[in-house]
Every structure is written in structure tokens, then in C-alpha cells.
ZASE-199417 format. One record per residue: z, x, y of N, C-alpha, C in turn. Coordinates in steps of 0.001 Angstrom, whole numbers, plus 500000, padded with zeros to 6 digits. Each point is the difference from the previous one (the first is absolute). Layout:
// ZASE-199417
ZXYZXYZXY/...
***
This chain:
// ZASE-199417
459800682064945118499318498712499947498685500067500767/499104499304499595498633499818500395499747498844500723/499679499947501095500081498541500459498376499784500973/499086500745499494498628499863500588499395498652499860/499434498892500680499083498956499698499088500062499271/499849499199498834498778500536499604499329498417498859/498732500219499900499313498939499439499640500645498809/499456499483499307499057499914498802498793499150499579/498733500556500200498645499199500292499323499924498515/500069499299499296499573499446498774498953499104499853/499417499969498534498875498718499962500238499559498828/499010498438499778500243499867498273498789500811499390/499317500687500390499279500944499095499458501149501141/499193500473499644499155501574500763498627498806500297/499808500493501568498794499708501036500552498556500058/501560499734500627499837499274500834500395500102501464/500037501625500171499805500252501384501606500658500317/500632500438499402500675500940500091500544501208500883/498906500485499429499877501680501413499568499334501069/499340499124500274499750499145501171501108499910500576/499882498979499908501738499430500373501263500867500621/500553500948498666500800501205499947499485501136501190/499056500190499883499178500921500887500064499897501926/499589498219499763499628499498500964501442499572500958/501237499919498836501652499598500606500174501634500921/499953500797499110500504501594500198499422500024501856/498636499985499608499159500554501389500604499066500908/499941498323500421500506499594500556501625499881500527/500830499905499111501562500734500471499714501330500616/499554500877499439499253501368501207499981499692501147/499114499389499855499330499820501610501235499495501065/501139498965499197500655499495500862501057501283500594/500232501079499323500322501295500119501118500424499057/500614499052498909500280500043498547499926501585499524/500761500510499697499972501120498631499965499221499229/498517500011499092499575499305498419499941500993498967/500761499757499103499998500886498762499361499440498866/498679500438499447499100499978499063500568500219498730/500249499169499302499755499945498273498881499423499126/499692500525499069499259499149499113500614499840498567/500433499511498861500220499358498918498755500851499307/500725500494498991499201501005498587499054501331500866/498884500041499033500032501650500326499045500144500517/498955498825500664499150500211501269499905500717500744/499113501070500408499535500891501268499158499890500776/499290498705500020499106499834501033500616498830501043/500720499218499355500069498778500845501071500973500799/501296500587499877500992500971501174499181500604501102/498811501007499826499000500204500919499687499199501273/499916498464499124499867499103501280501588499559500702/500446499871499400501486499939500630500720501166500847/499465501323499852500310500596500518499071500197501324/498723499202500398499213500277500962500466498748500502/500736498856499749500617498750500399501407500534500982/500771500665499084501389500543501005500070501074500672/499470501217499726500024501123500203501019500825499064/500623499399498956500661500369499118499378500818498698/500702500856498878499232499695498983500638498986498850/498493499717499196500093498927499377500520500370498599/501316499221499601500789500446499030499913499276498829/499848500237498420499966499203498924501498499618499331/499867499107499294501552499369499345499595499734498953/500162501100499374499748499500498580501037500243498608/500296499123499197501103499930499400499726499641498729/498179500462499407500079500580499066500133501486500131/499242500381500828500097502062500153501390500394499918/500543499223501512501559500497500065501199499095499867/499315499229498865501234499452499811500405498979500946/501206499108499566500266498844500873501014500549500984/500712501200499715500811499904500874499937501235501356/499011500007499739499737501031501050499137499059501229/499249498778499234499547499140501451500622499784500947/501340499502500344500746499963501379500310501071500483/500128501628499511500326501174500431498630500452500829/499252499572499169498347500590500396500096499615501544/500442498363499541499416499024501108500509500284501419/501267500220499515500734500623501274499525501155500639/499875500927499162499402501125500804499015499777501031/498867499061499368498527499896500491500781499218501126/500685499217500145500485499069500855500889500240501304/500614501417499815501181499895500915499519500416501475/501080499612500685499599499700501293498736498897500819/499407499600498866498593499074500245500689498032500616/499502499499500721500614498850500407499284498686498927/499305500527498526499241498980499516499607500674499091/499872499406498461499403500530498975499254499270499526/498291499897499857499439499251499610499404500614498469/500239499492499041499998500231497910498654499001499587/498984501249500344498724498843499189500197500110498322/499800499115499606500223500155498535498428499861499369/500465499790498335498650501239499000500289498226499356/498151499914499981499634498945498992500430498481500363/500091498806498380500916499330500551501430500203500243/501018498968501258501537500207499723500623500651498674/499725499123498899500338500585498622499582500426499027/498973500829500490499261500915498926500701501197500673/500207500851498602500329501426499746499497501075499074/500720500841499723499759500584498570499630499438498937/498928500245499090499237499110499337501227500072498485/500262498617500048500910499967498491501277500345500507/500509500366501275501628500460500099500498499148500539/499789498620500656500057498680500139500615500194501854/500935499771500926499630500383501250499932501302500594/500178501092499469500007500823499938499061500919500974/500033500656501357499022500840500488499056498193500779/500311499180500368499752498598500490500275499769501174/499310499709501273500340499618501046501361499003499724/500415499194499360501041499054499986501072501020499831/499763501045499085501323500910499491500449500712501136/499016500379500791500429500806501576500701499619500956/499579498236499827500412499221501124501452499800499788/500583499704498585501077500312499863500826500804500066/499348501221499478500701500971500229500357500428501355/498804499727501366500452499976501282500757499149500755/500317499039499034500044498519500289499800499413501393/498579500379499850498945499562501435499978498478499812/499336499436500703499651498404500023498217500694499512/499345498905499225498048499904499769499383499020501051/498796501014500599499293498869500684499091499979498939/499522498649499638498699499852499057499076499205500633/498972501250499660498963500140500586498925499422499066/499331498239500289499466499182499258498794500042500508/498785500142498868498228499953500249499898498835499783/499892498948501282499870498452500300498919499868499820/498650500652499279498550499699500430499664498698499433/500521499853498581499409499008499342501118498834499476/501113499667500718500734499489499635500307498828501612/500946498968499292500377499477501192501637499796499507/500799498359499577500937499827499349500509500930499264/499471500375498865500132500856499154500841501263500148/499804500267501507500405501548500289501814499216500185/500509499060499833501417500107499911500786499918498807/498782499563498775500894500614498637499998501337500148/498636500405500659500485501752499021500905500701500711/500201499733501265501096500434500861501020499908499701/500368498515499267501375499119499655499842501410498386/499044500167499235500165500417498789500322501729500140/499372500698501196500758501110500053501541500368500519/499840498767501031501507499788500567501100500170498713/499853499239499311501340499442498920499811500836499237/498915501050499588499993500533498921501093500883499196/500265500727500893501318500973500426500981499404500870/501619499793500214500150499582500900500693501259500678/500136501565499470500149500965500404499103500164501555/498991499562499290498593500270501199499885499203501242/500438500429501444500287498850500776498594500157500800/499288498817499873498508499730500561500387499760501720/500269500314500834500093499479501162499140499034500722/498266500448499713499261499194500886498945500280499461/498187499521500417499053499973499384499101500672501211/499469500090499560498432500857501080499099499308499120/499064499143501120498545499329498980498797500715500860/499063500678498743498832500882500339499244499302499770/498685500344500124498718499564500438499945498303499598/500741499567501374499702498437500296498646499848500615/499628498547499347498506500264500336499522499050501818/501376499099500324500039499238500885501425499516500658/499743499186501720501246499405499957500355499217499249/498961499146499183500367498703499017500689500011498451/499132501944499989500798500571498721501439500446500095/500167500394501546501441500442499736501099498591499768/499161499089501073501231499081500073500197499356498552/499244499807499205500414499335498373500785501317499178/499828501255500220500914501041499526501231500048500830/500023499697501340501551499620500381500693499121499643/499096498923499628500783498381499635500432500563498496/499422500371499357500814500049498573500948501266499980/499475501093500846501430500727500223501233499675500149/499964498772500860501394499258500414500558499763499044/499376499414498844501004499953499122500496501037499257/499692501001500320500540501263498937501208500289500690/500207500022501445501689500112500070499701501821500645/498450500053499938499649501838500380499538499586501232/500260501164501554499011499761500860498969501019499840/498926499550500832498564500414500236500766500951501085/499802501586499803499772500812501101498898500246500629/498696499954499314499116500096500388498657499742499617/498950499960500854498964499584499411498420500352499972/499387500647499426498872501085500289498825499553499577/499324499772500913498492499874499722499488500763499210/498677499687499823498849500928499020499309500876501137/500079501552499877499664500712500909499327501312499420/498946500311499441499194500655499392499962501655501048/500515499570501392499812500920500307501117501143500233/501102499554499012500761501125499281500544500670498688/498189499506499760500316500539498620499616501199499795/500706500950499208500271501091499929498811500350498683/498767501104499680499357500446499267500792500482498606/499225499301498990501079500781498711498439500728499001/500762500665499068499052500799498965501128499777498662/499418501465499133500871499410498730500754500083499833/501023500376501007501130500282499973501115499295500915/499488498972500589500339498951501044499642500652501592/501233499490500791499699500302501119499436501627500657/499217500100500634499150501160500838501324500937500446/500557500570499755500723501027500882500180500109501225/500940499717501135500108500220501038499335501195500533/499946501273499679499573501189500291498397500233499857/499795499304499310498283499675499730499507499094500937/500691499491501114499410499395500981500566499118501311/500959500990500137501201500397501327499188498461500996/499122500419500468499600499295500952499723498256499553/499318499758498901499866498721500378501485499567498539/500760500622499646501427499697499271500912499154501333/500089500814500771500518499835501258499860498623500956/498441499901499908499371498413500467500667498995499140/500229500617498808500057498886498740501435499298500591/500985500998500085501566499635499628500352499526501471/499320500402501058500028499275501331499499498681499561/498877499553499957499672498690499248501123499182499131/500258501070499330501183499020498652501167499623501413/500592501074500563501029499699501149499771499133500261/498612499293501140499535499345501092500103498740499003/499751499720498611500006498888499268501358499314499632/500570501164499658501469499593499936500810499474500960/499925500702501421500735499668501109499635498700500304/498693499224499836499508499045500736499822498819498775/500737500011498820499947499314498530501502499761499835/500928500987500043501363500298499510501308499552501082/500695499449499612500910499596500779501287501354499946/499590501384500549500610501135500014501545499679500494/500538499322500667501182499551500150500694499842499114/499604498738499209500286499440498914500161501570498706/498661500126500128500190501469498690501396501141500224/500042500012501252500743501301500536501530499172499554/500417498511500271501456500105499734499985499715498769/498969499431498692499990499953498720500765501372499565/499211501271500678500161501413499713501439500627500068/500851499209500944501141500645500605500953499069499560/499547499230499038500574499077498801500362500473499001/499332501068499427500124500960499086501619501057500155/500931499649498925501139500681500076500241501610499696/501383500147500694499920501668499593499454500521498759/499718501054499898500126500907498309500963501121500150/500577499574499123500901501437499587499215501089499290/500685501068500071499269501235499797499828500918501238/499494501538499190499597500534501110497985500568499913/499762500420500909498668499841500213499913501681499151/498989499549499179499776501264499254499153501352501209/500441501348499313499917501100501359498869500911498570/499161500478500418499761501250498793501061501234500475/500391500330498600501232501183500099499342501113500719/500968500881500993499742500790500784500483501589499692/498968501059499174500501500869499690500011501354501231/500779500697499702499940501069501383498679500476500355/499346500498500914498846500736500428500331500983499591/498780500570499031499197501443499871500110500559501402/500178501262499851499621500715501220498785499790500177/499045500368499138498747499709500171498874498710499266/500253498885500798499928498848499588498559499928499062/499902499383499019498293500362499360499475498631500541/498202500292500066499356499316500513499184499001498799/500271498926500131499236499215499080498937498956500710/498870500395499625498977499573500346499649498866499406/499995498751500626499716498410499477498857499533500245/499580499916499073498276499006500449499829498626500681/499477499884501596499717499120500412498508499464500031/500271499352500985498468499627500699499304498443499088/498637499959500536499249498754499139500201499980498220/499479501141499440500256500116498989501094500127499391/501437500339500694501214499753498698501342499404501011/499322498646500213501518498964500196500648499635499485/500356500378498938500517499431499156501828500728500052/500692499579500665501307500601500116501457499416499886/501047500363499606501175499136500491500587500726500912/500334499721501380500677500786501272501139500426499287/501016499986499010500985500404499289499907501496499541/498595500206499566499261500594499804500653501590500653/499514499974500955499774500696501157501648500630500810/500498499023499511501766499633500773500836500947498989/499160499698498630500840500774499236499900501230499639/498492500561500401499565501419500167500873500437500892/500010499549501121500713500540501471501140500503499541/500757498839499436501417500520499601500279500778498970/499258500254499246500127500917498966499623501519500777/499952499840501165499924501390500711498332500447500415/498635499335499486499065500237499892499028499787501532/499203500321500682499483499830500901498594499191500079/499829498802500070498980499368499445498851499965500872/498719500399499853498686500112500640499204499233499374/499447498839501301499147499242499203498178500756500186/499348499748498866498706500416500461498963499262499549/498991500400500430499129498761499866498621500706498989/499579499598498583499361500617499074498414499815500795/499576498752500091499268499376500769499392501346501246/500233500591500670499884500551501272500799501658499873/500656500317499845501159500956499911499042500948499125/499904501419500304499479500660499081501186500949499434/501284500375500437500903500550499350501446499210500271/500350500373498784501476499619499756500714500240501358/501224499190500607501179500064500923500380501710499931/499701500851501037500834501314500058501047500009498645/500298500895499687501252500504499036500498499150498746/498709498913499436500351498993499118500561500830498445/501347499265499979500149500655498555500156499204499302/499570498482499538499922498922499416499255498852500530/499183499494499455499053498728500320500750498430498771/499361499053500876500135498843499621498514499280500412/499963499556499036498114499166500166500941498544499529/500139498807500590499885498514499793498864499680499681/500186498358499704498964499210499633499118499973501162/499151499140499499498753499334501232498703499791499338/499161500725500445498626499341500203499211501207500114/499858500776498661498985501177500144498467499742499125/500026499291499725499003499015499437499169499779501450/500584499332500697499320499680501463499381500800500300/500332501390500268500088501021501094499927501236498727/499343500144499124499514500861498507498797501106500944/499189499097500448498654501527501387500914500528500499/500856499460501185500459500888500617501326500945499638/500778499365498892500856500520499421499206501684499443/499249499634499298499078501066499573499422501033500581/499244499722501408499847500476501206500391501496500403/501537499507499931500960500845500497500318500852499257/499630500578499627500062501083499277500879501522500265/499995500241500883501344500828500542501159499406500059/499987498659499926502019499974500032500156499413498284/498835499323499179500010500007498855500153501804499405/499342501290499913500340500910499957501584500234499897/500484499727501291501181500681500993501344498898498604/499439498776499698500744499097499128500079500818498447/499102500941499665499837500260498451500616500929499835/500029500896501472500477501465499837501687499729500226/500415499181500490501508499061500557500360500100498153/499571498676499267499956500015498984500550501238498767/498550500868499855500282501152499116501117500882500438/500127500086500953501352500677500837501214499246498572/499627499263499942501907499715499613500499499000500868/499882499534501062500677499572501069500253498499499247/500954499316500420499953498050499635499083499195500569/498863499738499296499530499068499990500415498126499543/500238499013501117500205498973499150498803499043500094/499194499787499394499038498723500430500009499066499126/499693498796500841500162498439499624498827499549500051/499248499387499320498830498726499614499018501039500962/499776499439501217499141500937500559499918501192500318/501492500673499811499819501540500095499816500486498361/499772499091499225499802500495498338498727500159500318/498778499178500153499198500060500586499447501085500605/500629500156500882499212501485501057500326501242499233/500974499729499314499881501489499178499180500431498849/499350498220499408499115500391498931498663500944500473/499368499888499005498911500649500012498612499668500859/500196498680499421499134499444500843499983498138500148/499815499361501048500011498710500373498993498915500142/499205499699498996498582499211499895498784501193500397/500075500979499400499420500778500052500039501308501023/500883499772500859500160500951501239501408500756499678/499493501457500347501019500633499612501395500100500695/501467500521498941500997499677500900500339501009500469/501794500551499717500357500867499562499813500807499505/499902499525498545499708500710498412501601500889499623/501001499037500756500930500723499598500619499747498329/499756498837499445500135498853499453498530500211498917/500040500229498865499072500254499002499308498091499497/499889499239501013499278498601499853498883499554500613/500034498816499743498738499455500655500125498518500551/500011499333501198500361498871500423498775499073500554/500121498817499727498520499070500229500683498998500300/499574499056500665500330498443500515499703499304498608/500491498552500068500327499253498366500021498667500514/499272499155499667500212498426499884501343499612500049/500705500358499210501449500049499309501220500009501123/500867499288499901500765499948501297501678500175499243/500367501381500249501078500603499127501087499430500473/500966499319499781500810499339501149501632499526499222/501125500403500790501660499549499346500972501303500207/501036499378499772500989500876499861500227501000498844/500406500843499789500180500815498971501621500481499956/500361500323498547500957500299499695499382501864499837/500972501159500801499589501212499217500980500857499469/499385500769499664501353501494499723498926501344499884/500919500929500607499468501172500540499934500773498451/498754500207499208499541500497499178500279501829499947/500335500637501060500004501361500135500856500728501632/500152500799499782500535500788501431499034499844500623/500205499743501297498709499892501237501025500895501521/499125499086500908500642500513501442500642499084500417/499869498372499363500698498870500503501025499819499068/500119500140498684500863499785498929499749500751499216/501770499757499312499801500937498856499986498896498416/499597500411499157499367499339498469501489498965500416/499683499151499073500389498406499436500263499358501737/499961500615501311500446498660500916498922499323499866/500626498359500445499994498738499916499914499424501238/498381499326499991499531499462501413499402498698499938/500095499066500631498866499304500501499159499998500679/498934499695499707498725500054500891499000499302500324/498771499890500388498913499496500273498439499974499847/498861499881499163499045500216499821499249498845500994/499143500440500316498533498901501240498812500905500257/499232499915499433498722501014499860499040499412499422/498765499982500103498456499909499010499082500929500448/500593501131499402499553501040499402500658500493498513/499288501063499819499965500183498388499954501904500157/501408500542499745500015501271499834499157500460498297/499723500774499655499479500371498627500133501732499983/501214500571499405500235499627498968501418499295501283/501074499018499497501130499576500808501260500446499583/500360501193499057500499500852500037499971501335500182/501017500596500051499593501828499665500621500297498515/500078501193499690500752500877499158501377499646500381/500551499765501185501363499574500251499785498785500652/500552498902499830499682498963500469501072500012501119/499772499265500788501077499448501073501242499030499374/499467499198499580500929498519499791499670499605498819/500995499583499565499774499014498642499937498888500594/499138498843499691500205498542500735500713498914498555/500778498981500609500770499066499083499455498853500073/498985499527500827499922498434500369498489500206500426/499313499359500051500025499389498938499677499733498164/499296501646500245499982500373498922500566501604499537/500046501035499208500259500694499920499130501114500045/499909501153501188499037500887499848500682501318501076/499343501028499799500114500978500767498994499949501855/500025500996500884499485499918500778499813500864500968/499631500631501026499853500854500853499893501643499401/500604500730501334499779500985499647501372500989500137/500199500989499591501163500910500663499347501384499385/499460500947500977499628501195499871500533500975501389/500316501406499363500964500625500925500737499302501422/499505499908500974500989499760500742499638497817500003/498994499661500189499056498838499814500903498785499387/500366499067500711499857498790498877499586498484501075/498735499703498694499111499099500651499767498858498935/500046499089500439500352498222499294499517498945500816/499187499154498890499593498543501175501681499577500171/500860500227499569501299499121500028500340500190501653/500135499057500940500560500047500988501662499805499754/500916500674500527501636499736499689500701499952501501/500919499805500387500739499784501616501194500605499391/499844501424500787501144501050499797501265499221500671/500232499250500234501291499374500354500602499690498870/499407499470499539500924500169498458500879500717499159/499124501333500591500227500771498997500492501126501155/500650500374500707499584500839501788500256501440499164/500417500439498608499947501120499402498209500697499978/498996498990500082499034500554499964499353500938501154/500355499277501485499707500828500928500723501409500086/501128499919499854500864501385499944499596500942499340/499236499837498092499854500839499785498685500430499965/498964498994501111498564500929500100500555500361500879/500744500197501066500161501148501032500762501396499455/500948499393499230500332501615499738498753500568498800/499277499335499748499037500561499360499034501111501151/499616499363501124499295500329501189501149501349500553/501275500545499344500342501594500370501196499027501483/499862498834500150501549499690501060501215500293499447/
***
């Protein structure tokens, strides 16, 4: 049984202050000296970043289109155990999900499935009365969905709050808390939303102290903390990645960090380990050679678009990446490690492991995908069956190879990526938890 406290921080749509809020609960229970355990709802990698510079934890995703519904409370547990508090920012509005699969992959579907209590988190800017139908209208919507209490953001006065308390009363919801308009924690976005924690350590840091200092002195944290410990057991057990014996000689898999490729799930990493593999993070950015003794790389998503000069730059550990490559060795790259292996990136050269050409695009590629493994690779073998993730504006050309990676199902029907000797590279982001057969067999690919 699972018996961790835990909330669920929701809105009725996206930008009404959310990661705020969520961000700003985490850091403050911190401070009081709380073990806070970081979740986020769907397949976000930037907003965990900040949650993880909020607890000192890392920041974990729940997502239940990738992995399914029933792996969310196993996940959850894991990310959770031993922690005195679980704070679950959720994706979008409460009940938006998977587009067309109706709650499906939905902050509401999580909350159930954790059967957390929702704080909803309401953008009071332009409303007064009003804000207790829509409260009263998300309340009842579901009655699966238990709303506990409200958080009202950017109030513009004392005179504004008090007419949003008076009609609260009648909703039968209390006000936990209540947050001014405070510009000076707002966090820098580009086209891809929020700035990356790692792209700017120092003033990220100011930010989520700020979100804390707002929360603690807005939020009736008392009140939140026994809402939290309101929340009943879960049965189940906390999902473990399977633990195969150690290689005598453990292989080294070299993972791409740094500014340019945040893009990760800590599962990730947990499940290399256990598959016997020795994981070295390195940094493309700075690093001119591969981790000592690498016999397999992993390039994640991120932001090589950003960082295309200096990616380029580097030219000895790009080298040290091609010759890795032609070797044979497993290559897996995702969105931005498809990227670094092309040829070239708005004109600057990459890799060239990868016979393409990649440019930035108006175009904002974005959803879930249905796939299946088109051919033998290092992660799968032909026909497995994945879910996944596309979020990119960029434009590979050509966006297949001679062997494609993936067949995609959703939303339309097409081929995609690449799979050449040891290599397989795809905008498709996927969360090997799903599937934990995939980590196992790029390591025994890597000679463990």
C-alpha cells in the first residue's frame, strides 16, 4: 500500500499559472524541511527541470497515454517513496487529454487514478462572481474528480479578492489561496515553451525561490498539507525497472547532457543501470570526447537549434560521435539527437552521420503518436508496438532513410526516422517504461 500525501495542481485551461503555483507549493513545503516529490501530468520536460530545482528531487512524468493507465500509480510510487508529500502538476486544462480519446492521458484521469484530491488553480484577472460557476462547473463535472479547494491567481486587489471570496462561499469550495500579479516570476519562454532550467541555473533558481516566497505568503500551506493527507491508500506496488545480473564488465553508455539536450525521462537512466550498463553523462556543448570506454550513446531531445555555432564548433567530440557511429556501436537518438547526427542544422554542419538536412520551420509539429517498429534496430525488433511523442519546428529533409525507424498510426499514416547499422534516430520521443524490454536490449547490444 501507498500511503504518501499528495495533491494535484490543475487549471481550467493552460496559462493560468500552474507551474507557478505547483512549483511554488514544492519549493515552499521544502523549505519547511518536507521530502517533496515532483510529478508532472503527460510528457513535458521542461516544466520537471523546475520542480526538480524546487525539491532537490528529480522531476518525474505520468503519463498514461505513453504508458498507459496502469502504470501511473506504480510510476507514482516509485517517484514517491519514502518522500513526506507528492506534489502532481498537471498538463493543460483539468480535462483535456489525448486529442479524440476523450479523458484519456488528462490531468482528471491521473487524479483518479491516484485518487489525489485537485487544487484548481483559477486566472481571477478578469472575472469577479462568475469565477463560482466555473468552479461549481468543473466541480460537478466528474464526480470521480474530487476538487478539494481553489487557488485564485493574479488578483488584481483587496476589493477583487473579497467579491471572489463572497461568491466562492457559495460553491461549498474553500479558497486555499490567493496570489497576486507578480511579473517578477515569470519564467522566459521561446518556441518551445518554457527556457530550460540548465540554460540558466542562476536566475531559474531566483525564479522558483520567488514562486516559493509567493506561495508561502498567498497559500494557506496548513490547510493544503491536510487536504494532501486526505488522499487514501493505493494499492499496488511501486513499479522497480527489472534488475538483470552485472556483466563482469559493465558497458559504458554515454548520455547526452548539458544546455543543449534536456530533454530526458530519469526512468531513462534507472533502466540503463539495471540492465547492467554504466551510464556517463556528457556534455556535447563543452566535452570534446566521448565518456572513457563508451560502447553506446544516447542523444535526447532539447534544443540544438539554440546552440547549432557551438554544437558545430566542436568538432572533435562531433568526430569522436561519427567514428562511435560507423563502428557499429548502438546509437539511440531522439528529436534532438536526430538532429545532431544529421548533416547539417540551418546550415551548420553536424555529424553527417545521418545522410539529411535539418532547418528551423514556422510549423509547430506537435501530439501523440501511435508506432510500430518498421525493422530490427538496437531498441526493437520489427512489428513492436509503442507510443510516443512528437514536439519540434524543425523540418528533417529527406525524414526518412532506406530503413525507416517507425511506421506512425495517428495521425496520419507515414514512415519515419532512421535505422542504419548500429543507429536508430526518430523525432518520436517514447518513455522506455513502457516498454523496459528496450533498455535491456541496447545494452546487450553495447557487448554487457
Amino acid at each position: 500500500m501507498v500511503s504518501v500525501p499528495r495533491l494535484v495542481v490543475a487549471a481550467p485551461a493552460s496559462g493560468s499559472g500552474k507551474t507557478t503555483v505547483a512549483t511554488g507549493l514544492m519549493a515552499a513545503f521544502a523549505e519547511r524541511g518536507l521530502a517533496v516529490s515532483p510529478h508532472k501530468v503527460g510528457p513535458d520536460y521542461i516544466d520537471p527541470g523546475y520542480h526538480a530545482l524546487a525539491t532537490g528531487r528529480p522531476g518525474r512524468n505520468l503519463d498514461a497515454y505513453m504508458c498507459g493507465p496502469e502504470l501511473i500509480a506504480p510510476l507514482f510510487a516509485h517517484g514517491a517513496s519514502g518522500c513526506d508529500l507528492a506534489v502532481v502538476e498537471g498538463v493543460m486544462g483539468l480535462y483535456d487529454g489525448a486529442s479524440g480519446q476523450g479523458e484519456l492521458a488528462s490531468t482528471a484521469q491521473v487524479s483518479k487514478l491516484l485518487r489525489a484530491p485537485v487544487v484548481l488553480v483559477v486566472d481571477a484577472s478578469s472575472q469577479s462572481r462568475s469565477v463560482a460557476a466555473l468552479v461549481h462547473g468543473f466541480a460537478s463535472w466528474d464526480p470521480e474528480v474530487r476538487i478539494g479547494g481553489v487557488i485564485l491567481n493574479k488578483v488584481a486587489s483587496d476589493r477583487h479578492e473579497a467579491l471572489l471570496r463572497e461568491a466562492l462561499d457559495e460553491s461549498g469550495l474553500p479558497v486555499l489561496g490567493v496570489l497576486r500579479r507578480a511579473p517578477q516570476v515569470a519564467t522566459p519562454s521561446r518556441h518551445l515553451g518554457l527556457v530550460p532550467v540548465a540554460e540558466r541555473q542562476a536566475d531559474a533558481l531566483d525564479a522558483v525561490r520567488a514562486m516559493g516566497d509567493r506561495v508561502r505568503e498567498g497559500c494557506d500551506l496548513d490547510a493544503l498539507m491536510a487536504l494532501a493527507r486526505s488522499a487514501p491508500e493505493l494499492s499496488g506496488e511501486a513499479w522497480q525497472p527489472e534488475r538483470h545480473p552485472r556483466p563482469e564488465n559493465r558497458p559504458v553508455v554515454a548520455v547526452a547532457g548539458g544546455a543543449a539536450f534536456t530533454f530526458a525521462y530519469a526512468e531513462h537512466a534507472e533502466l540503463l543501470t539495471a540492465a547492467g550498463a554504466e551510464v556517463a553523462v556528457f556534455d556535447p556543448l563543452h566535452d570534446e570526447k566521448l565518456p572513457p570506454g563508451t560502447a553506446g550513446l544516447v542523444i535526447g531531445g532539447g534544443f540544438p537549434e539554440v546552440y547549432a555555432p557551438e554544437l558545430s564548433a566542436n568538432e572533435p567530440l562531433r568526430g569522436a560521435v561519427t567514428a562511435l557511429a560507423l563502428s557499429g556501436a548502438p546509437v539511440a537518438a531522439e528529436c534532438a539527437g536526430l538532429l545532431y547526427l544529421a548533416r547539417e542544422l540551418d546550415g551548420r554542419p553536424m555529424c553527417g552521420v545521418l545522410d539529411a538536412s535539418a532547418r528551423m520551420s514556422e510549423r509547430l509539429t506537435l501530439g501523440y503518436r501511435q508506432a510500430v517498429a518498421v525493422s530490427d534496430s538496437v531498441l526493437a525488433v520489427a512489428g513492436t508496438r509503442l507510443r510516443g511523442h512528437e514536439f519540434h519546428r524543425t523540418v528533417l529533409e529527406p525524414g526518412a532513410g532506406a530503413t525507416p525507424a517507425w511506421g506512425l498510426h495517428q495521425p496520419e499514416r507515414r514512415v519515419e526516422g532512421f535505422v542504419q547499422r548500429g543507429v536508430h534516430a526518430s523525432y518520436l520521443h517514447t518513455h522506455w517504461a513502457a516498454a523496459p524490454g528496450v533498455a535491456r536490449r541496447f545494452v546487450e547490444q553495447c557487448g554487457g
